[in-house]
Structure formats: C-alpha cells, structure tokens
C-alpha positions as CSV (number, residue, x, y, z in Angstrom):
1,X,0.0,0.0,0.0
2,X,1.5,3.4,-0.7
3,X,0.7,5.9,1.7
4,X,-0.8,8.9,0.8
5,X,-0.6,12.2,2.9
6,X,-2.9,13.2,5.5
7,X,-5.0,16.2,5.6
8,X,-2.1,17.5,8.3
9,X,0.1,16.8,5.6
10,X,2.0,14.4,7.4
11,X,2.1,10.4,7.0
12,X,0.6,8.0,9.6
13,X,0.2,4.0,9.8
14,X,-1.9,2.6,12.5
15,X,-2.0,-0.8,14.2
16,X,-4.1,-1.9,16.5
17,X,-5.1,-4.9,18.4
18,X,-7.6,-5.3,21.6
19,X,-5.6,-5.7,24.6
20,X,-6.8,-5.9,28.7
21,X,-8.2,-2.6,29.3
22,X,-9.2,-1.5,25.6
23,X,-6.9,-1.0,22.6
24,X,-3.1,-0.6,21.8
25,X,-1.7,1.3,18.7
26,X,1.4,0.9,17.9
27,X,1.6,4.3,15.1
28,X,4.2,4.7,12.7
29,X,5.5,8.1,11.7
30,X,7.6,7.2,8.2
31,X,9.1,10.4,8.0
32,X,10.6,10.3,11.6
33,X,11.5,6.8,11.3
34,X,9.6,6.5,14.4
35,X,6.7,4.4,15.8
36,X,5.2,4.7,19.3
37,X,2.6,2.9,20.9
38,X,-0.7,4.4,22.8
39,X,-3.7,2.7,24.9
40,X,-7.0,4.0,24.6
41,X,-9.8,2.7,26.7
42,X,-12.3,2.6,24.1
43,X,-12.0,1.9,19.8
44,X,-13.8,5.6,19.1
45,X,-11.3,7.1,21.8
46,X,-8.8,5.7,19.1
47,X,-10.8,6.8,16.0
48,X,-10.5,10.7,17.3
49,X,-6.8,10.4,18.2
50,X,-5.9,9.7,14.5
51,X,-8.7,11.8,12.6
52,X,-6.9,11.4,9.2
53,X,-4.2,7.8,9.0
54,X,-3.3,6.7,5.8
55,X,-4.6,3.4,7.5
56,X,-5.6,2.1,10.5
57,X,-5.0,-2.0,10.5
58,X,-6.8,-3.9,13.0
59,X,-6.7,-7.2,14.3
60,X,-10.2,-8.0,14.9
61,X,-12.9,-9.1,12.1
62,X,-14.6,-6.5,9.7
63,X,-17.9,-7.6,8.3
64,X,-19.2,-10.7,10.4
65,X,-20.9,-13.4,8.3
66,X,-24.5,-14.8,9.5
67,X,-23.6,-18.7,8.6
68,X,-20.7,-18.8,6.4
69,X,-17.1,-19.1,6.7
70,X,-15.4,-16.1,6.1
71,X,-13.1,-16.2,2.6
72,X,-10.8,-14.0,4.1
73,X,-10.0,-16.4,7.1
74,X,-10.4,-19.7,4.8
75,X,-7.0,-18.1,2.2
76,X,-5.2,-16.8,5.9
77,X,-5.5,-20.5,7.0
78,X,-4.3,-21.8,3.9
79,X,-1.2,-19.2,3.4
80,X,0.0,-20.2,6.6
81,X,-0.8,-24.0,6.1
82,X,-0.7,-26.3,9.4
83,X,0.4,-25.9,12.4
84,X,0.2,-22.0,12.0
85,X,-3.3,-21.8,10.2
86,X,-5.2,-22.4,13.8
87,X,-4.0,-19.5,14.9
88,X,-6.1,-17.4,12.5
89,X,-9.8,-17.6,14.5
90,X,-13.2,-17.8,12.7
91,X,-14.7,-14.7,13.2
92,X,-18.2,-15.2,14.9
93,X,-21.3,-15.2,13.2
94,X,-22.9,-11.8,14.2
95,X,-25.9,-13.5,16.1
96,X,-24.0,-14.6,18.7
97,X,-22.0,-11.4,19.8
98,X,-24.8,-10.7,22.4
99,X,-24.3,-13.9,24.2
100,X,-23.2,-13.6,27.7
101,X,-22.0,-17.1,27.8
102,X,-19.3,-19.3,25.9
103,X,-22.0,-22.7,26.4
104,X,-25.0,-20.2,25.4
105,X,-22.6,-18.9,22.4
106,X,-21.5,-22.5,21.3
107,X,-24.9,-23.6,21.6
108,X,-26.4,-21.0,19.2
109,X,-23.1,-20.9,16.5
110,X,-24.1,-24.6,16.6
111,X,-27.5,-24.1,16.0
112,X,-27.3,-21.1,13.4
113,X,-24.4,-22.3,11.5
114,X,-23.5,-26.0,12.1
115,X,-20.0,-25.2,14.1
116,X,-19.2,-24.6,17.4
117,X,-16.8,-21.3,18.2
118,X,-13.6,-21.5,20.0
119,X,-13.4,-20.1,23.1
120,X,-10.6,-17.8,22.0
121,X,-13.2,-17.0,19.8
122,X,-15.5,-16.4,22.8
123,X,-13.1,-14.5,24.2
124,X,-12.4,-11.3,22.1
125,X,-16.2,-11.1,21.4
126,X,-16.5,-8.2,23.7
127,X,-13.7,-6.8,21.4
128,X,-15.4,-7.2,17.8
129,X,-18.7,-5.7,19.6
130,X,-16.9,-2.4,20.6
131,X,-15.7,-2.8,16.9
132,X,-18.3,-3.0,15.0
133,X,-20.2,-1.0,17.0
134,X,-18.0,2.1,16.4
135,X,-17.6,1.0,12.5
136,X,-19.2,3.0,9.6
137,X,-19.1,2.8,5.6
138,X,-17.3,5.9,5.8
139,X,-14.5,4.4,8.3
140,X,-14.2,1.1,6.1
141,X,-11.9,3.4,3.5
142,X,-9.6,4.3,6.1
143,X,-9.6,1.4,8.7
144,X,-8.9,-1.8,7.3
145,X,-8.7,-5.7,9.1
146,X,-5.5,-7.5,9.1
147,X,-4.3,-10.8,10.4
148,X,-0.7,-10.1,11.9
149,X,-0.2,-14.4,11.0
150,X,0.0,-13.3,7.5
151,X,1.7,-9.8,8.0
152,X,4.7,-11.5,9.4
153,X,4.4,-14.9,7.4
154,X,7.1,-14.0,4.9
C-alpha cells in the first residue's frame, strides 16, 4: 500500500489490536522513522486520536458473516498452512456477539451455522462488539482488518 498524505500533511500508519483494558496502537510516523505505541480505553477514543491515518489495521474481524465461513479467514489459513493456520480464529457469526455465555454462544453458532466457536473466539467477542459497533461505511476506506499471522508470514 502506498501511503498517501494526510490532511495534516503528514504520514501515519496505524496498528491496533484489543488488549486488557481496551486498545493498543502501535503508530508509525515514516518520515521520523519512528513508531510509538498508545492505549485507549475505548475503539472511538482511538478513531478521534488519528482523525486522518493513511490506515488504521486492525486485528479484529470486519464484516461478520450470518452462517458462512469467512473467505478471508479460509485463504489466511491456507497461506499459513498447518500448524500455524489455527491460529487465524473464525470470526463469529454476528448473532451470537450478544451472548453472555461461551456454552450459550457455542450452543447457538451450533445451532445457526452448524460449528461450534472457540473459546478464543469467545473470548475477544467483547472486542469485535466495541468494533463493530464504532464502524461505519465511511471508516471502512480508512480502517482496514489485518491478520498479523500473514503480516509476518514471509
């Protein structure tokens, strides 16, 4: 990706990832060589620090599935190929994020979609909520998912 300039003119990369408390950046400023890393409480705490990024990449899914297998997770898995392709989770189908439960969340995936989720899965549900709760069409041009597996495969 070729980064473009910002409407301060100057060049910014954002990565982010959910972490105990809310959200770590780590932010890249090419032109200073330099990249620093924040904590925000909150994903649109995050959104108003960086108005303008050339991107913001986060690990967490965009654009949950209701019943299907995500194609974006099925070409991670098979990049990486075995042992490291489990490490890429399914993301869940959206009519589960409200469960309070993992057995009350397995037992609907199960019954929506045939599968079971993982309890890793389970686990950053709370985290792709707050997501896609804060996401908009007009974000989706600037905020992008990535799977740090496949950043780092090469």
């Amino acid at each position: 990706m070729t980064p473009e300039r910002t409407s301060r003119g100057s060049d910014v990369v954002v990565g982010v990832d959910g972490c105990r408390g809310g959200w770590i950046a780590a932010v890249l400023h090419p032109a200073k060589q330099h990249i620093a890393f924040q904590t925000f409480g909150a994903f649109p705490d995050l959104l108003a620090a960086f108005p303008a990024p050339v991107v913001i990449g986060v690990d967490v899914p965009i654009g949950l599935a209701t019943g299907a297998s995500r194609a974006c997770d099925i070409a991670a898995r098979k990049l990486l190929g075995f042992p490291r392709s489990t490490s890429v989770f399914s993301a869940p189908d959206r009519r589960i994020i409200e469960c309070l439960t993992y057995d009350e969340a397995n037992a609907r995936s199960k019954a929506l979609t045939g599968k079971g989720i993982s309890r890793q899965t389970f686990g950053i549900r709370p985290k792709i909520a707050e997501f896609d709760a804060a996401m908009t069409p007009e974000l989706q041009k600037r905020v992008i998912e990535v799977h740090p597996e496949v950043s780092f495969w090469a």
